[in-house]
Each structure stands twice: as structure tokens, then as C-alpha cells.
C-alpha positions in Angstrom: 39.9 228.6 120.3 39.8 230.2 117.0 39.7 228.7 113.6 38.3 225.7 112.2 37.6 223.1 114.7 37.4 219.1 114.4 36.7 216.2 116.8 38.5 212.7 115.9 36.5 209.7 116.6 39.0 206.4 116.6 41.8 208.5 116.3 44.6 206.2 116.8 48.1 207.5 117.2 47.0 210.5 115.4 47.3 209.9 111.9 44.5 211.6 110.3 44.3 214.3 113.1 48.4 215.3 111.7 46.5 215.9 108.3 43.9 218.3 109.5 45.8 219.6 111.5 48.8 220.9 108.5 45.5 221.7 106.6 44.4 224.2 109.2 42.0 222.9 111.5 42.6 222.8 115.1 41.8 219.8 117.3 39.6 219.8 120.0 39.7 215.8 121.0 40.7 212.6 119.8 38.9 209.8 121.0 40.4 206.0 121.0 39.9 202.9 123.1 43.5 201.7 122.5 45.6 203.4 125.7 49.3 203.4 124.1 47.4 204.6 121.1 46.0 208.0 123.0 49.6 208.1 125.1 51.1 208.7 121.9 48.5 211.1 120.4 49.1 213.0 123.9 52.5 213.2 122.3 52.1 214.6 119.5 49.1 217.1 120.2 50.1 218.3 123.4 47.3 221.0 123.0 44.1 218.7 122.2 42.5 217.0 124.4 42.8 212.9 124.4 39.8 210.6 126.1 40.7 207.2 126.3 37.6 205.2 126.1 35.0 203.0 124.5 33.3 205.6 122.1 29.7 203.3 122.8 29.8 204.8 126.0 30.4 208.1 125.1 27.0 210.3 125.3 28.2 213.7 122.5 26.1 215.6 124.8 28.9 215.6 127.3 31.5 216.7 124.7 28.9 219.5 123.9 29.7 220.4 127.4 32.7 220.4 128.1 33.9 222.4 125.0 31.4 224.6 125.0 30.1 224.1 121.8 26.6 224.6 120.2 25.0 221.7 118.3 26.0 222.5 114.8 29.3 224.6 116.3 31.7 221.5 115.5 33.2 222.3 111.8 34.9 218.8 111.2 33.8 215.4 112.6 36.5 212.8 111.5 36.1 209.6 111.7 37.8 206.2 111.2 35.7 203.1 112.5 38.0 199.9 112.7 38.5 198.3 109.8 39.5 194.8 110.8 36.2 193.6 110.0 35.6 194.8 106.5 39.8 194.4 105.0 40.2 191.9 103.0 43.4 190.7 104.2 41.0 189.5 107.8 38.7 187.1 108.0 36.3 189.4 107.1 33.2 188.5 109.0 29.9 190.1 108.2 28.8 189.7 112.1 32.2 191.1 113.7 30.6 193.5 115.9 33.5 196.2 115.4 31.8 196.7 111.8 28.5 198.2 114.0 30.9 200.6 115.6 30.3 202.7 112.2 26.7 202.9 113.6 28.2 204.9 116.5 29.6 207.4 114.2 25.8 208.1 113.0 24.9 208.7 116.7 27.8 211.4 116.9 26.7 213.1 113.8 23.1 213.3 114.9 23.8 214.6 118.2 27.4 217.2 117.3 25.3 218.2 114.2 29.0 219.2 112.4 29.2 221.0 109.3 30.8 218.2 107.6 31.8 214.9 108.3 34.4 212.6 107.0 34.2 208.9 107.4 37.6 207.0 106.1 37.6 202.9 106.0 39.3 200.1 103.6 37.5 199.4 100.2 36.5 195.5 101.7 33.6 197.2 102.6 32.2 198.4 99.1 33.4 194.7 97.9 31.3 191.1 97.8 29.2 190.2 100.8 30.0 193.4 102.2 28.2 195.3 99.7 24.8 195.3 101.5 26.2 196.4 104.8 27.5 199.3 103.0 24.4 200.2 101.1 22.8 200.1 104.5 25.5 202.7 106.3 24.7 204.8 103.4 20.9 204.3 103.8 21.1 205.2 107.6 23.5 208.1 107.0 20.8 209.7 104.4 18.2 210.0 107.5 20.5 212.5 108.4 20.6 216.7 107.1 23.2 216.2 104.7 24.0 215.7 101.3 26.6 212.8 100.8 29.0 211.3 98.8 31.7 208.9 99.1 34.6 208.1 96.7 37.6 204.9 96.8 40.7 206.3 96.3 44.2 205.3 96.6 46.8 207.4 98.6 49.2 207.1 95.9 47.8 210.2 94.1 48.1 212.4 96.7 51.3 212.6 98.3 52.0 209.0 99.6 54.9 206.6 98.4 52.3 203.7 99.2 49.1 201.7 98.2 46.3 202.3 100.0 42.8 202.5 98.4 40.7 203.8 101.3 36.6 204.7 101.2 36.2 208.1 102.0 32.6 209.4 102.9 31.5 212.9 102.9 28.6 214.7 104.4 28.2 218.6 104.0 25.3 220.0 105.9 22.4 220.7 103.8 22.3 224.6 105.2 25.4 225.0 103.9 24.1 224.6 100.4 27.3 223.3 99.5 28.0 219.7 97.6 30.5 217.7 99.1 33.5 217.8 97.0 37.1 215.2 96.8 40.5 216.9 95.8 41.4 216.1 92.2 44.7 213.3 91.6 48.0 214.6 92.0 49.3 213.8 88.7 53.2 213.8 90.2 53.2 210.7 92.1 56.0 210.0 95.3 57.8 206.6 94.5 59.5 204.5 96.9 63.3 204.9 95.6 62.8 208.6 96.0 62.1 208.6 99.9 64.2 204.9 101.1 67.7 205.0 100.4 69.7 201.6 100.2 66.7 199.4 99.9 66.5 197.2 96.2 63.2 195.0 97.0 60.5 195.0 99.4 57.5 192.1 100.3 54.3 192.3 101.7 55.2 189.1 104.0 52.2 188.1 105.4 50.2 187.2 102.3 53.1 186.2 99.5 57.2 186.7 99.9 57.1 187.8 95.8 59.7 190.4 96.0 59.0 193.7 94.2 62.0 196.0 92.9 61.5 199.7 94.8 62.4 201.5 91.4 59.6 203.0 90.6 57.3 201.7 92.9 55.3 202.1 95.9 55.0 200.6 99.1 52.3 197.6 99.9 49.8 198.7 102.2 51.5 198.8 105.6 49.2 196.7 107.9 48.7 196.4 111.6 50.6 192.9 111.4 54.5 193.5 110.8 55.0 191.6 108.7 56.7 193.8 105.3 60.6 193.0 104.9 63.0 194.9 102.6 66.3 193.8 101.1 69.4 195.4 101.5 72.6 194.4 100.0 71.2 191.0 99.8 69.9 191.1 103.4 66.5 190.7 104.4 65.2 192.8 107.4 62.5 194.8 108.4 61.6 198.6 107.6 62.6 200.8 110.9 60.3 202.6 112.1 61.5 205.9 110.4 61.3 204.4 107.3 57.4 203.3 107.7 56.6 206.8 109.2 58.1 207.8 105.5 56.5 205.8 103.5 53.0 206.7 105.7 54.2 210.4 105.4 54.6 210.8 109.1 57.5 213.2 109.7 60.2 211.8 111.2 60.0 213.8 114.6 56.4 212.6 115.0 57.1 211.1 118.6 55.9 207.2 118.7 56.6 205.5 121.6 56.3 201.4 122.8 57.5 198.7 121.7 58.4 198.3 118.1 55.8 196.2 116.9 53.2 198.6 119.2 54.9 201.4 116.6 54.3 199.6 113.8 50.4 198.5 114.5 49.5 202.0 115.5 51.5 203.2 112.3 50.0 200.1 110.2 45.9 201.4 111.7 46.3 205.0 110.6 45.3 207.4 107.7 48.7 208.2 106.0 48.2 212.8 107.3 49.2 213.8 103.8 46.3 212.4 102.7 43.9 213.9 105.0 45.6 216.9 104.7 44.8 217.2 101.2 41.3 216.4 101.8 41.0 219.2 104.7 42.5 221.8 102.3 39.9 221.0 99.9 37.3 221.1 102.7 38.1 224.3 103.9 39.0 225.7 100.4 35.5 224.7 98.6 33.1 224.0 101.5 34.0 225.9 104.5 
């Protein structure tokens, strides 16, 4: 396979893999415990393979292997450890073990050796008691050869109709002699009115039933719980699922299949692809 190549670790439905992907990276595997989740990446990337399974089990020497790939071969390692642990709107519970799985992303790096890495998660964990755990990823991700930084930035500015401020952590192999680098703020900003016709107010739901005009607005962060409603004409109901791949700028032939709140979670767990398309452009553009 020619061209730049990247491995998805917890890669959902395919959000973030969509992104590269439009960027110009081509996807070797995607990795994700959830089963509907890897049915419906299958979907979508027909021509990448899909391994559903608990990444702790997962030894990167076998991936080595059956790609093969050289240590330090792999381009793009993405990754996007669950964030249930760490988001604010959870109970957010310093000892939920799925907060170690970002250990496991370490392990992957150490042993696939990519020229960058990319490591996306909610900004609970930069914030209060989390703080520490944070400063310790960091630490342990420093043992490594590569120089990082990380950034918390909000998908508003670049490309999506919807609030989402997101920790994104960069590692550029120190051979490289290249700094890591974040794409600058799209100044022109994507409102909700302009992509969701017929719609006058929408709510988060689960944590307050304020209702927000759409003029000139952007969508609460869509969660894994469905719990947003919009108002139409008076009526309250909930988005369709073409409408939340819009406002997570899915396009609408991105194949999801289940039930519709199964469309929703896996919608409501991923990293909106315009973002990470921006960030691969700028990774391939200024790094690679």
C-alpha cells in the first residue's frame, strides 16, 4: 500500500479514521472492543482492516506482522482512549480503570515506533483532580523518542457546527527533527442555522432543558447518552440521525447501522472527521 499509512487505536465507528482518511492517509486497521462499533467501521472502510478486540490483549508485535511493517514504518498512530472516565458530564472517577487504557496507548507507541502520534480525549482531563493524572501521562509519554506537545481546542474553529473542546496530544519522532505543530483557527466558523433547516431551538437534555435559539449558534456537544431535543414548529423531538451526522460533519452517506440509539452513541463517542482531517493535512503538510 502506498502513501501515508495510520493505525486507529479505539477507533469507534470510524470517526477520526474518516478525517485521515479525506486528509490523505490510508488505513491499515482500526481497532475497537465495541462489535456494532467495528461492524460499522467494516462499512465504511471496506478496504482496512477491522480487529474487534480488547486492545490490553493486543501484543503490536503481531500487527508488525501481519502488515509487514518495520518498527518505525507506521506514519500515523491515532488514538482515542475512552473518555468516560475523565468528561465532566460522568462521574468522573480518578480510579475508573478505563482512564489506564491511555497507558496502553504508550505500549503501542513504544513497540510501532510511528512517526507521529496523535492522542485525542475530552478536556476533564487537564481540569481539577484530574490534573495530576494528566501530568503523569505526559511524564510517561516523555520516556519516549519524541518531542511533544498537546493543545485544548474546540471543533468549532475548524469546520464543525458544534462545541467540542477536545485535548489533542502530539508526538513527532525526534529523527525527524521536526516540532510537532496544530493547524491555525479557521476564522469562518459553520453555525447551526446554516446546516439544520426547520429547527428554531435546541437543548442539551441531559444536564438542563434551557433552550438555545440555533441562529447563530452551534450545537452542544453530542454525547453518547441521547439525550439533545430540537424544536420544530413548537414541537419537541429529537435530531435524526442525518441531522447529528451534520452537525458531527459525517457525510450523510456514511453508512451507520443498529438501532437508533446504537447510531447515536457511536456518533456521540467519535472525533467529529473534519476535525481530524484538518489536523492530518497539517501533519502531512509541515511534518511529514
Amino acid at each position: 500500500m502506498s502513501g501515508k499509512k495510520f493505525i486507529s487505536l479505539f477507533c469507534g465507528c470510524g470517526g477520526s479514521s474518516l478525517g485521515y482518511t479525506n486528509s490523505g492517509f490510508k488505513g491499515l486497521l482500526g481497532i475497537d472492543l465495541d462489535k456494532i462499533a467495528c461492524e460499522n467501521y467494516k462499512l465504511n472502510f471496506p478496504n482496512t482492516e477491522v480487529w474487534n478486540r480488547d486492545i490490553t490483549s493486543i501484543d503490536p508485535q503481531e500487527i508488525l506482522k501481519t502488515f509487514n511493517l518495520k518498527k518505525g514504518d507506521l506514519d500515523l498512530l491515532d488514538s482515542s482512549p475512552p473518555c468516560q472516565g475523565f468528561s465532566v458530564s460522568g462521574n468522573r472517577e480518578i480510579h475508573d480503570q478505563r482512564n489506564d487504557l491511555f497507558l496502553h496507548t504508550k505500549r503501542f507507541i513504544k513497540e510501532l515506533d510511528p512517526k507521529v502520534f496523535i492522542i485525542e480525549n475530552v478536556d476533564g482531563m487537564i481540569k481539577g483532580k484530574f490534573k495530576g493524572l494528566f501530568n503523569m501521562y505526559l511524564t510517561e509519554l516523555m520516556k519516549l523518542n519524541y518531542n511533544i506537545k498537546w493543545k485544548s481546542i474546540n471543533s468549532i474553529y475548524y469546520g464543525v457546527p458544534q462545541k467540542r473542546q477536545r485535548v489533542i496530544i502530539m508526538g513527532v519522532r525526534k529523527d525527524l527533527n521536526k516540532e510537532p505543530s496544530f493547524p491555525k483557527r479557521d476564522d469562518y466558523m459553520i453555525t447551526m442555522d446554516q446546516v439544520i433547516k426547520g429547527v428554531q431551538y435546541h437543548s442539551r437534555g441531559q444536564f438542563d432543558k434551557k433552550l438555545k435559539s440555533v441562529k447563530d449558534e452551534f450545537a452542544y456537544t453530542i454525547t453518547k447518552t441521547p439525550s439533545m431535543f430540537f424544536v420544530s414548529n413548537g414541537q419537541k423531538r429529537k435530531p435524526t440521525i442525518n441531522e447529528l451526522k451534520v452537525l458531527s460533519t459525517f457525510p450523510e452517506d456514511f453508512n451507520l447501522e443498529g438501532t437508533y440509539n446504537q447510531q447515536w452513541g457511536m456518533i456521540g463517542n467519535c472525533v467529529p472527521p473534519k476535525l481530524t482531517e484538518t489536523l492530518g493535512n497539517n501533519v502531512i503538510q509541515k511534518i511529514l
